[in-house]
N, C-alpha and C positions, 0 to 999 in steps of 0.2 A: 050292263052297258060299258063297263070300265074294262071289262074282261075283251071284247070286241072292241074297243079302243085301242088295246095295246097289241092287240093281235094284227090289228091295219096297221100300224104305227112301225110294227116287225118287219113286215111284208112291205111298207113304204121304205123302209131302211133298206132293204136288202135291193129292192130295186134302183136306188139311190144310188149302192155304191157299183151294182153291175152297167149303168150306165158308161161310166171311162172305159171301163174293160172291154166294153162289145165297143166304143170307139175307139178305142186302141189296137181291135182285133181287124178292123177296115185297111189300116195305113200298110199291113203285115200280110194280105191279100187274101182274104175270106169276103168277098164284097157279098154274100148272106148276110156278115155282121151288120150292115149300112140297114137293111128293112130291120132286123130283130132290133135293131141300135134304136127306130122310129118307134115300133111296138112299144118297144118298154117304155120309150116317152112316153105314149098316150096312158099306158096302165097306169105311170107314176102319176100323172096327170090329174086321173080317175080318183087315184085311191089317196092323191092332195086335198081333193073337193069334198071326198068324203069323212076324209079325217076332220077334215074344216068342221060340217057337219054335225061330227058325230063331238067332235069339243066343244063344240057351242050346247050340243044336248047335253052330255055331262056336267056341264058348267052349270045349266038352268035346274 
């Protein structure tokens, strides 16, 4: 359980910090960046709810 905690936890960091960058990469004229910029939202989103989830199992 803890091993899959920290592997979301990885993949929520990483998606975290690509967020600025793909809106950084909009202003500089890649206007692809703007939908990938949204996707990654929804992933971060996803893998927020499940970290939530999956700490609260750990915890119990």
């Amino acid at each position: 359980m803890l091993l899959v905690l920290r592997v979301a936890a990885v993949i929520h960091a990483l998606a975290f910090f690509l967020q600025p960058v793909l809106a950084g990469m909009f202003p500089s004229g890649q206007d692809s960046a703007i939908s990938t910029h949204g996707a990654n939202a929804t992933v971060l989103t996803t893998i927020c709810l499940g970290l939530t989830v999956l700490a609260f199992l750990a915890w119990r």
